[in-house]
FIDREN-447489 format. One record per atom (N, C-alpha, C): residue in one letter; x, y, z. Coordinates in pm, whole numbers, plus 32768, in hexadecimal, padded with zeros to 4 digits. Example, Ala and Ser with C-alpha at 12.3 -4.5 7.8 and 13.67 -1.06 7.14 Angstrom:
residues 2
A85277DC7830CA84CE7E3E830CA85287EB6830CS85057F1F82C4S85577F9682CAS850A80038313
//
This chain:
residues 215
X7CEE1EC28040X7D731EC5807CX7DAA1E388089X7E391E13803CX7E6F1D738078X7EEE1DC580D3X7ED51D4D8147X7F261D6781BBX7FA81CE08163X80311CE38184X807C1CCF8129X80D11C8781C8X81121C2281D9X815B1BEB8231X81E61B948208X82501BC9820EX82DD1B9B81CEX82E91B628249X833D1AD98203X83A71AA1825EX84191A7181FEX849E1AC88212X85051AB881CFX85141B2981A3X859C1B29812CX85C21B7880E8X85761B9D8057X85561B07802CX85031AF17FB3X849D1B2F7FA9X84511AF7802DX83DE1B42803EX83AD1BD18068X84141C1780BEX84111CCF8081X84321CEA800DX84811CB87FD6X847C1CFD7F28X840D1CF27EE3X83C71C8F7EF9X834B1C917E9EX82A71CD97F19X82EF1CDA7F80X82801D487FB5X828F1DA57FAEX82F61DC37F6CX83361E4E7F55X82E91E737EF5X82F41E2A7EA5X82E81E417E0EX82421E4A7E0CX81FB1E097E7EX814A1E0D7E2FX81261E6C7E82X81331E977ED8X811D1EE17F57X80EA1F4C7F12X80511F8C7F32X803E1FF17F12X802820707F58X7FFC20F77F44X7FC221397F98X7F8B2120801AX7F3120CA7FE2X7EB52090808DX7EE0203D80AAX7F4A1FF8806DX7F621F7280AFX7FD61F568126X7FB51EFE8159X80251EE481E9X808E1E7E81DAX81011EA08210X81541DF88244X817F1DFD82B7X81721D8282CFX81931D618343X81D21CDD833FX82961D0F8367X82B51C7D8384X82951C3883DDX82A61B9B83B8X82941B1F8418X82E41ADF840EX836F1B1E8422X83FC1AEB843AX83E91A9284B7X83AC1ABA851CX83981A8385B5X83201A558595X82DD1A3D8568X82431A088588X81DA1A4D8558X816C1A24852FX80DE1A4F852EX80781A828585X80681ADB85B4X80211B268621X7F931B608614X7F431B0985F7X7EDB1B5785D6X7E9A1BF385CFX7EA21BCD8682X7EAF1C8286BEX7F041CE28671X7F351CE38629X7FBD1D3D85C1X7F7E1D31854EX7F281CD3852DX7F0E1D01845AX7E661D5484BCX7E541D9B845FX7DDF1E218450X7DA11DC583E5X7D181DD783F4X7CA01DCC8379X7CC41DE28331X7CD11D908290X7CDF1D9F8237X7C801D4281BAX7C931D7F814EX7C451D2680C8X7C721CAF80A8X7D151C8B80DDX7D281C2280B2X7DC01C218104X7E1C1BC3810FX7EAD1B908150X7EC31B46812DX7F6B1B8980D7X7FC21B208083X803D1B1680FAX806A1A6F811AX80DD1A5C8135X812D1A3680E8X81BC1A6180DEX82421A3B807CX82731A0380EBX82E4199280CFX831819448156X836F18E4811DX83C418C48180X842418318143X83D117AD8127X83F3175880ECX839C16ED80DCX837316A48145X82FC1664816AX82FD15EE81E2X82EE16358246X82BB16B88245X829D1723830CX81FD16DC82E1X82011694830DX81761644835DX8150168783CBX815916AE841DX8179170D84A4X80F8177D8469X816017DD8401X810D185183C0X80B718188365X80B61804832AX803017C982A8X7FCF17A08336X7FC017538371X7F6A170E83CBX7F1F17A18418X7F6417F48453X7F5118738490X7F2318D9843AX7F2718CF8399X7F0919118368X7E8A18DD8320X7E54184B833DX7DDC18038323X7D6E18608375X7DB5184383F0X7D4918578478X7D2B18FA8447X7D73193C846BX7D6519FA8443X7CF019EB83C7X7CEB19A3836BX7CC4199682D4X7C34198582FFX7C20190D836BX7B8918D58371X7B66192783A0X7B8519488433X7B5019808485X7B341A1D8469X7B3F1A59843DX7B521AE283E4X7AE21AC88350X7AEC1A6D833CX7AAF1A4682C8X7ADF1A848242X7B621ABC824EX7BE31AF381C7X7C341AB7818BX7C1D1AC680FFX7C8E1A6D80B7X7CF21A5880A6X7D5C19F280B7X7DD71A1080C5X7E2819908064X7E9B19D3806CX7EE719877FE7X7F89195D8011X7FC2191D8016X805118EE802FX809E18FB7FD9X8143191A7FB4X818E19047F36X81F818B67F98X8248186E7F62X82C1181D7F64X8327181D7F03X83A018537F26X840618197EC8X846417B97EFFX844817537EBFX849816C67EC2X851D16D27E4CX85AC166C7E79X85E5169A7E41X85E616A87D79X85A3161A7D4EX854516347CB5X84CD165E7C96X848016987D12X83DD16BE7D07X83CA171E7D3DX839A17847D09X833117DD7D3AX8277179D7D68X826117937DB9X81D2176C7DC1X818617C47E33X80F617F27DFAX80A118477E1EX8047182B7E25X7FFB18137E86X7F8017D07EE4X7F9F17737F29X7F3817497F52X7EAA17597F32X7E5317E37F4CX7E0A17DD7EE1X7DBA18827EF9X7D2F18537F62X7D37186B7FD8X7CE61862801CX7C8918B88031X7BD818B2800AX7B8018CB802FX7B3318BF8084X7B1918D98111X7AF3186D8163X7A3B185D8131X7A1317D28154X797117DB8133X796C17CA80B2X79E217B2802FX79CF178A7F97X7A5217647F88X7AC8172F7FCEX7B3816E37FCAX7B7D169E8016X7BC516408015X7C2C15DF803AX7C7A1661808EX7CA116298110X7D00166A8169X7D981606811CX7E0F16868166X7EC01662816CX7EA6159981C2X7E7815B48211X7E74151D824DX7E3A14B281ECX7DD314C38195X7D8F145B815FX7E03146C80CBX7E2B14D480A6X7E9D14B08065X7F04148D8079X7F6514758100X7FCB1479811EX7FC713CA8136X7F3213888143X7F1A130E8150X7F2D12C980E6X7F0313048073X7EEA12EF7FECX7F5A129D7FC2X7FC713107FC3X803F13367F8CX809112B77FC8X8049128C8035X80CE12258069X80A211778044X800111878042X7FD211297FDBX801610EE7F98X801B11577F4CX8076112E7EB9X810E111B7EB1X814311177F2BX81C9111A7F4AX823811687F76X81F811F77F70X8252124F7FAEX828412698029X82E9125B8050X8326125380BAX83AA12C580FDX837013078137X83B313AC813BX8438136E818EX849713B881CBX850213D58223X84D3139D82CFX8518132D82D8X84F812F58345X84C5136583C7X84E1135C842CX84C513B684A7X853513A084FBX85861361851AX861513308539X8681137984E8X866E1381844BX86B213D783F5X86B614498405X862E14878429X8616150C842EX864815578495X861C150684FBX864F1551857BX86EA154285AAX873E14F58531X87C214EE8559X88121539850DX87D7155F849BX882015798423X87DC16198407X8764161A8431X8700169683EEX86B0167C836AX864F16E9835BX862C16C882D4X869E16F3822BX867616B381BEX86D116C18185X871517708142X8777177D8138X87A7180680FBX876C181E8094X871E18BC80B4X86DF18D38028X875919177FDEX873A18EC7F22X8799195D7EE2X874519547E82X872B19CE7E3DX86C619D47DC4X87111A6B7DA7X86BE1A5F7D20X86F71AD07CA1X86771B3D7C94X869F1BB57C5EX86341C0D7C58X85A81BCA7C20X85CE1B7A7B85X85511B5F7B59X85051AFE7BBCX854F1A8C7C1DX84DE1A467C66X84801AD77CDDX84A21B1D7D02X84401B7E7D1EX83F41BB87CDBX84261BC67C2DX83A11BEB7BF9X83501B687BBDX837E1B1C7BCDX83351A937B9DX82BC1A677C26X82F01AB77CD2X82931A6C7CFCX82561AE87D24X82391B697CDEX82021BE87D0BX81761BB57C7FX81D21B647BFDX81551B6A7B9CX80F41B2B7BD1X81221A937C2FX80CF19FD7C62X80721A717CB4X80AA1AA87D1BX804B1AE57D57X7FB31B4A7D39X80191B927CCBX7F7E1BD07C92X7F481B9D7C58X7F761B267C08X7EF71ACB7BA9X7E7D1AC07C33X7EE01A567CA0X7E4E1A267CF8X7E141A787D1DX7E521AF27D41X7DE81B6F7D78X7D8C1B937D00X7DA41B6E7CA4X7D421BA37C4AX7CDA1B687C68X7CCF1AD87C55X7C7C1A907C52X7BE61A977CADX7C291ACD7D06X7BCF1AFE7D84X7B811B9A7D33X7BB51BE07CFCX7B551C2F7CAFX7B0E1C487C64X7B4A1BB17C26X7B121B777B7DX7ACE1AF57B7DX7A5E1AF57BB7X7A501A757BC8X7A1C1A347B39X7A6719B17B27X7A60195F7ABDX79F9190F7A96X79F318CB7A3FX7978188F7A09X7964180E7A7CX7A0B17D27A9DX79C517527B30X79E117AE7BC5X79A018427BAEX79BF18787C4CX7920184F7C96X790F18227CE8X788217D17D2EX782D18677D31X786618CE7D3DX7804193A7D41X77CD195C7CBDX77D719097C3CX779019137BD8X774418EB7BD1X773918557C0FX770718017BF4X764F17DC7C30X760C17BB7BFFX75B217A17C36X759C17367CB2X751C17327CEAX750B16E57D81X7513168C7D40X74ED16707CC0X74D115837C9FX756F15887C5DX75DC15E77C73X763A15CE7C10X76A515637CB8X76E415247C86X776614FD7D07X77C3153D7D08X77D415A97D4EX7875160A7D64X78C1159A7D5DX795215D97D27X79D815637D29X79EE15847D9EX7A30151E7E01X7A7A15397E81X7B19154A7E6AX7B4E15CD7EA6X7BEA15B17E8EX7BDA161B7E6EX7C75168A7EB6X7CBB16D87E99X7D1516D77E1DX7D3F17647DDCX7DDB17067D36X7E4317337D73X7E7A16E07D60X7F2E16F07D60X7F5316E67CD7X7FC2176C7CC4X7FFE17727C3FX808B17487C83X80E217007C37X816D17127C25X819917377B9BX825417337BB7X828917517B35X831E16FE7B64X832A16DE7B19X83B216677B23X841316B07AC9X845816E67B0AX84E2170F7B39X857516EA7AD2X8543168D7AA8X859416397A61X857A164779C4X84E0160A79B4X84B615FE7949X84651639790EX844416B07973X83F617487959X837717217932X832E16787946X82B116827944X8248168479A6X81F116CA799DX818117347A01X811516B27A19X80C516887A8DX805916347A7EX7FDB16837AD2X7F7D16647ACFX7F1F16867B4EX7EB2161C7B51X7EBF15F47BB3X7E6915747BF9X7E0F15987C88X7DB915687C94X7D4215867D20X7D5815317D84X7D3B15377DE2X7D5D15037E61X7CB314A97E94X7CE114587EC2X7C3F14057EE4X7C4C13EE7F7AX7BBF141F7FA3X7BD814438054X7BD613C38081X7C2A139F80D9X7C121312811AX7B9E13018182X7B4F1292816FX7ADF126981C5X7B0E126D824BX7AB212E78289X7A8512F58353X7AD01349835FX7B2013A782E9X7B9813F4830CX7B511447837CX7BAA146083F5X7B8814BE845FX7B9D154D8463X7BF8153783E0X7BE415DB83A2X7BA116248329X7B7515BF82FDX7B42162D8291X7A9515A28276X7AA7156A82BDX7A0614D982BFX798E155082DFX794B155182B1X789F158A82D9X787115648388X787214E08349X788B14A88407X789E14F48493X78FF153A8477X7966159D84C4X7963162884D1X79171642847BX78F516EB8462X78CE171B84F5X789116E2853BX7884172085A8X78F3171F8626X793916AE8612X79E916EB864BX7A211786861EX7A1F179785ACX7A4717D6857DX7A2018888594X79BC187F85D9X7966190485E1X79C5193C8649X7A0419BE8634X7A461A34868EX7A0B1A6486CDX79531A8C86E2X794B1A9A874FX794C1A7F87C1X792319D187DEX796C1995888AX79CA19FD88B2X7A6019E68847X7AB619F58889X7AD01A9088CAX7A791AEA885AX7A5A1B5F889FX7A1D1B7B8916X79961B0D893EX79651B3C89A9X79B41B088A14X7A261AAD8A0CX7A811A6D8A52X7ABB1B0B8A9CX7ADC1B5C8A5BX7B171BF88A80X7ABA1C488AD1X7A411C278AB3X79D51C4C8AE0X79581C528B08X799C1BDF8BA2X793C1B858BF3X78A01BC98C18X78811C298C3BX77EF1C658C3DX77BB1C7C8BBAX77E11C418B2CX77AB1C178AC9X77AD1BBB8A8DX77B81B3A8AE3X77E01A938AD2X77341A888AB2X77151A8E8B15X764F1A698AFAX76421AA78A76X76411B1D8A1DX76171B3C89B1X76431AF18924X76CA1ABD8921X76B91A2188CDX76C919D188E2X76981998895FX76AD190B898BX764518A7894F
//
């Protein structure tokens, strides 16, 4: 089952469009609520570009759950989809979102945003089927695992670190896919940390006469 989460207009058309039988949506027009997505095999968010807010919220749900989850963006020349997050064999949205600014990217101030809003989406039928295809490629991948998927690989082999992001440029209709490299001590997706990460505390937090049983 993928639990399916729109924010926008963009993004129900193409949850429209993959949504199956078993599968769920749930907007996050208002926010990410954990308590509101149900167990699932995997959670795709569609969203305006730059909701740092949700990608980040949809990290945490990802680890802590230990389910894979995937982001799409339409920017006004890009479609871009991922990072495909695995937790425990990939790069988290944060160690990419670090990446990305590395190299110079520099989203919509926070002064802009909150004065102006985020930007007006307008897109055409085919960018919904262009980011319904992005989406099922990465979901594939998760079924198909590839010749560099670390679960092929042997113990003396080195898994690659990093989630893929595919885009497709808008403009010049050419497609790329590149991996994401987890940044060192990340607190979300570092080995280090795995034990932050464990949901039960926060369960026995609900249920203090079973604090002693994983403490």
């Amino acid at each position: 089952m993928t639990v399916y989460l729109p924010q926008g207009g963009f993004a129900r058309a193409v949850a429209a469009r993959l949504a199956g039988d078993g599968d769920v949506v749930i907007p996050v027009d208002q926010g990410l609520v954990s308590a509101y997505i149900p167990y699932a095999d995997r959670a795709v968010l569609i969203a305006d570009p730059d909701q740092t807010g949700l990608r980040e919220d949809l990290d945490t749900l990802s680890f802590t759950r230990g389910m894979p989850s995937l982001g799409l963006e339409l920017l006004p020349t890009e479609l871009r989809c991922g990072p495909l997050v695995v937790p425990g064999r990939s790069a988290c949205y944060r160690c990419y979102d670090r990446r990305r600014r590395q190299h110079g990217y520099r989203p919509l101030p926070p002064e802009v945003l909150s004065e102006h809003g985020p930007l007006e989406q307008a897109y055409a039928h085919h960018h919904v089927l262009l980011g319904a295809g992005l989406i099922s490629l990465a979901l594939q991948t998760l079924d198909t695992p590839g010749p560099q998927d670390p679960a092929t690989e042997s113990a003396d082999d080195v898994a690659p670190i990093g989630g893929r992001v595919w885009t497709i440029d808008l403009v010049s209709g050419i497609t790329t896919c590149s991996p994401t490299v987890a940044v060192d001590r990340c607190e979300t997706c570092s080995g280090r940390y795995e034990g932050r990460r464990d949901g039960l505390p926060a369960l026995a937090a609900l249920l203090p006469e079973r604090r002693q049983e994983v403490a």
